[in-house]
C-alpha positions in Angstrom: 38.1 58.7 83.8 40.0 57.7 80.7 41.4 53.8 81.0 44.7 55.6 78.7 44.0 53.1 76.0 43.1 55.3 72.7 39.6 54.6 71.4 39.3 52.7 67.9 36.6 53.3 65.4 35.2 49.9 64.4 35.9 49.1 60.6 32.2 48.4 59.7 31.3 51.8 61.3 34.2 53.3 58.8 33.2 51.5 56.2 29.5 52.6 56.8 30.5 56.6 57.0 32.4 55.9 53.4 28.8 54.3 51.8 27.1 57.3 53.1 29.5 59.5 51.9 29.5 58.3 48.3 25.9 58.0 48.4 25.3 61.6 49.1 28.1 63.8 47.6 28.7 61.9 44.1 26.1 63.7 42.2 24.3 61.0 41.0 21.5 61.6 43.6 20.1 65.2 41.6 21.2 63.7 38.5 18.6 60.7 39.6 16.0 63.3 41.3 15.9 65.1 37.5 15.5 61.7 35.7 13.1 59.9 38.0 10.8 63.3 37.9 10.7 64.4 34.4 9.9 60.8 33.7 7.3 60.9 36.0 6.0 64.2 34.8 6.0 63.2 30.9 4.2 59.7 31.8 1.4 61.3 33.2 1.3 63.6 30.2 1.7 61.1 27.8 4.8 62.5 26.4 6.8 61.3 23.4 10.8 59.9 23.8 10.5 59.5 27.8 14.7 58.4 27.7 15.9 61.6 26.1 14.0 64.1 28.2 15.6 61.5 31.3 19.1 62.0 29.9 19.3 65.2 29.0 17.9 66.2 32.5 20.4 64.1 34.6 23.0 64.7 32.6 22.3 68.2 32.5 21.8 68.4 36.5 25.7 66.5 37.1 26.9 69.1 34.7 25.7 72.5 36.6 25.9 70.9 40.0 29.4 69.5 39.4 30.5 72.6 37.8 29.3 74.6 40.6 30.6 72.6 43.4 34.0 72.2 42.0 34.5 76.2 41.9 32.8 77.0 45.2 35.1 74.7 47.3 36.6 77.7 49.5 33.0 78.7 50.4 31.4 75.3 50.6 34.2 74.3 53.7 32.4 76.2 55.9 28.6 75.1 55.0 29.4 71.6 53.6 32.9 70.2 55.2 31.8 66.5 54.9 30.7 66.8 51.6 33.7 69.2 50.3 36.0 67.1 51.8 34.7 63.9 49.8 35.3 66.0 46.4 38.9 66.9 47.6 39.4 63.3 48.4 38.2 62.3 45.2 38.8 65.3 42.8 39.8 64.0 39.9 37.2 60.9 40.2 34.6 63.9 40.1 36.4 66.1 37.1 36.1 62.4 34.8 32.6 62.4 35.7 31.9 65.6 34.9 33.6 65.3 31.7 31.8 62.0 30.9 27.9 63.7 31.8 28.8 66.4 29.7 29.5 63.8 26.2 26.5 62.4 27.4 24.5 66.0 27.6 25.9 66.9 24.0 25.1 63.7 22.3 21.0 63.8 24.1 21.3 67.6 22.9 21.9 66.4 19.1 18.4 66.1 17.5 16.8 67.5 20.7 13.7 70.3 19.2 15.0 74.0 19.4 12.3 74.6 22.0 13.7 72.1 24.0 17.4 73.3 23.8 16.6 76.8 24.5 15.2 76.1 27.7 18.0 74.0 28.8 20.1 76.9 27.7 18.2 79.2 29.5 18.0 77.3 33.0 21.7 75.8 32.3 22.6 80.1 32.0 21.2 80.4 35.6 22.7 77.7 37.2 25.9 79.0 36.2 25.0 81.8 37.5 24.2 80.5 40.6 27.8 80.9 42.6 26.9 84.7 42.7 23.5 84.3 43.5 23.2 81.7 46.0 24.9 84.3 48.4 21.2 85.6 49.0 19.1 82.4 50.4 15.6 83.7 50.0 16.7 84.6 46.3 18.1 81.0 46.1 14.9 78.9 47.1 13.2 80.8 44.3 15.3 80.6 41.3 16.6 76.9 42.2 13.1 75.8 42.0 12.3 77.8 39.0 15.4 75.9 37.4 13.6 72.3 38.7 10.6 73.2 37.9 11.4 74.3 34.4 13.4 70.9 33.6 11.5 68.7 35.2 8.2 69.7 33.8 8.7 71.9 30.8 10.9 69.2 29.0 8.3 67.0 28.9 5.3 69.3 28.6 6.7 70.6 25.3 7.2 67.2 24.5 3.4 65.9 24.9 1.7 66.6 22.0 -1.6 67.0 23.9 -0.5 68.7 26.7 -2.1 72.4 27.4 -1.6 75.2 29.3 -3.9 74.6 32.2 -2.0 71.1 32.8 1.0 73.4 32.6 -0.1 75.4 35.4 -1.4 72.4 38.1 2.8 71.1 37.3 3.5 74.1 38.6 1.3 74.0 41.2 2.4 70.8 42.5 6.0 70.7 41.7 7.4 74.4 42.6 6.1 74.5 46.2 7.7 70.9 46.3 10.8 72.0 45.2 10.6 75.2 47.5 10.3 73.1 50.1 13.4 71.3 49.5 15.7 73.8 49.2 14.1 76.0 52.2 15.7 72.7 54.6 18.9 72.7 52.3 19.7 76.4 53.4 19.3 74.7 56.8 21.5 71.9 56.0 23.8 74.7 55.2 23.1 77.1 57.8 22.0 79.6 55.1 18.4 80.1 56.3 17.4 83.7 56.5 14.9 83.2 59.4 14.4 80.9 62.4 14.8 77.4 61.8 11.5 76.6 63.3 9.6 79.1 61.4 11.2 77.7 57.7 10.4 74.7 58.3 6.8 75.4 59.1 6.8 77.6 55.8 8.2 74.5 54.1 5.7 71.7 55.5 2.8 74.3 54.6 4.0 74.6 51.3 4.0 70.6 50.9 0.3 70.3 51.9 -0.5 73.1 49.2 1.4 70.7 46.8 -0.8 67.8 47.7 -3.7 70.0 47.6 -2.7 71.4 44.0 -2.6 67.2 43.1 -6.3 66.9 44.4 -7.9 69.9 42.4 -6.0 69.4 39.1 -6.6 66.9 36.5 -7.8 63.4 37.4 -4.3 62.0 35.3 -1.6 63.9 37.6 -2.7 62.3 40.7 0.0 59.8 41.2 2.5 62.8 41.5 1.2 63.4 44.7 3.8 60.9 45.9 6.4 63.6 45.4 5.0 66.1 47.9 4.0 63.3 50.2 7.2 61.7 50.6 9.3 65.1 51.1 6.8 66.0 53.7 7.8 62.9 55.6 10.9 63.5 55.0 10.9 66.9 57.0 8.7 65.6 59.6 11.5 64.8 61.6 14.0 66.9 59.8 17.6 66.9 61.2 20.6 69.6 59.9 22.9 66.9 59.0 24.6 66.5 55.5 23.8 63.0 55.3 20.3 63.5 56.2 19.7 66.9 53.7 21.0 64.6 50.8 20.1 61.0 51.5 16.9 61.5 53.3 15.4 65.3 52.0 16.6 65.2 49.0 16.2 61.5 48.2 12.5 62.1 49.3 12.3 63.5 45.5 13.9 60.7 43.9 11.5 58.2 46.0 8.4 60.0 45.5 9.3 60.5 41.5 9.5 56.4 40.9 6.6 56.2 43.0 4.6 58.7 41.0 5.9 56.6 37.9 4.8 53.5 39.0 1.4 54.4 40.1 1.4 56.2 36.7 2.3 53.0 35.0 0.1 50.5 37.0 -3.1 53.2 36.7 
C-alpha cells in the first residue's frame, strides 16, 4: 500500500540516465566505430595516410547518420523514444555538430584520390537513401552492411599499395557477416525484425562464428581482426532490446573489437 509520500528519483541515478544518454545517441559512437575499424583494417594492410582514411570515415558516418536521424524524427518516436527524445532535447547542439563533421568531411575530401571519393559518394548516395529503404528490415541489414563494409575496408584497401584482391575478399569475409550481425539485433532494438527474435539472433551469433572462421583461413596478417567478431559475439550473448544496450553495448562491441584489432596489429 502506498505510504502517500511521492517517490523521488535519486540525483546520481538522474545523473547516470543523462551519461548514458549522451553516450549512446550523440553520434560520436558510429563516427568512432568507422574510425577505430578502418584504421584497423588499413594497419593490417599496411596502408598509406591511416588519419585521412579515419577522418573521412567518421566524419562521413556523423554526416549520413545525423542527416538521417534528424529527418526521420516522426518515425523514429515510435522505435527509438529515448534516443529521439535526446535529439529533440538537444536539437540544435546536434544541427552545430552536423555542420562542424561536414567542414571536417570536405576539408579530408580535398586531395583525397578520385577512387577514393567516388566510393564515398557512392555509399554516402545510399545512406541518403536509406529513410526509404530502411522501411524493409531484411533489405536494411544488407545494404547497411554493404555501406560499412565498403568504408571501412575499401578506403583503406585502395589505399595499400600491396593490397590484392584475395585480401579484398577474406575483409569481406570477416567484416560483412560482422556487420550483418549488428544490425540484425538493431532491428530488434527497434522492433523492426522480420522474424522471431529468437531465431535472428541465432542467425546473427552463426554469422559471427563464420566471421571468426573467415579470420582463421585468411591471411596469416588479418588475424588480429578477429577481435571484432569476437567481441560483438559477446556482446549478443546476452543480448537485451534496450536502447542503451543496442548502442553502448552491441554497437560499441565494434568500436572495442576495432582498437583491439589495432593494438594487436600494432604490438604483432
Amino acid at each position: 500500500m502506498s505510504s502517500g509520500v511521492p517517490e523521488t528519483v535519486p540525483a546520481s541515478a538522474g545523473r547516470a540516465t543523462s551519461l548514458a544518454d549522451r553516450l549512446a545517441f550523440t553520434l560520436w559512437l558510429p563516427a568512432a566505430v568507422a574510425a577505430a575499424l578502418s584504421t584497423a583494417v588499413g594497419r593490417v594492410l599496411a596502408a598509406e595516410d591511416l588519419p585521412r582514411w579515419a577522418i573521412l570515415a567518421a566524419s562521413g558516418s556523423f554526416v549520413v547518420y545525423g542527416i538521417d536521424r534528424l529527418r526521420d524524427l516522426p518515425r523514429d518516436r515510435h522505435t527509438s523514444p529515448r534516443r529521439t527524445a535526446f535529439i529533440e532535447r538537444n536539437h540544435r547542439a546536434f544541427r552545430i555538430a552536423l555542420v562542424v563533421a561536414g567542414v571536417a568531411l570536405a576539408l579530408t575530401a580535398l586531395g583525397s584520390p578520385p577512387a577514393a571519393l567516388a566510393l564515398c559518394a557512392a555509399l554516402g548516395g545510399l545512406g541518403l537513401l536509406h529513410r526509404r529503404l530502411k522501411r524493409l528490415p531484411a533489405l536494411k541489414s544488407v545494404y547497411v552492411s554493404l555501406a560499412w563494409t565498403g568504408i571501412c575496408v575499401g578506403l583503406p584497401w585502395l589505399a595499400a599499395p600491396a593490397a590484392t584482391p584475395n585480401a579484398l575478399l577474406a575483409l569481406t569475409a570477416i567484416l560483412f557477416p560482422t556487420f550483418w550481425a549488428n544490425l540484425v539485433a538493431s532491428n530488434l532494438r527497434d522492433d523492426e525484425a522480420a522474424i522471431r527474435p529468437t531465431r535472428a539472433l541465432g542467425l546473427a551469433r552463426g554469422a559471427l562464428i563464420l566471421a571468426l572462421a573467415a579470420t582463421g583461413l585468411g591471411p596469416r596478417e588479418l588475424i588480429p581482426l578477429a577481435w571484432i567478431p569476437a567481441l560483438e559475439l559477446l556482446a549478443l550473448a546476452r543480448f537485451r532490446p534496450t536502447e542503451h544496450y543496442g548502442h553502448l553495448v552491441v554497437d560499441g562491441a565494434l568500436l572495442a573489437g576495432g582498437l583491439a584489432s589495432l593494438a594487436h596489429a600494432t604490438l604483432a
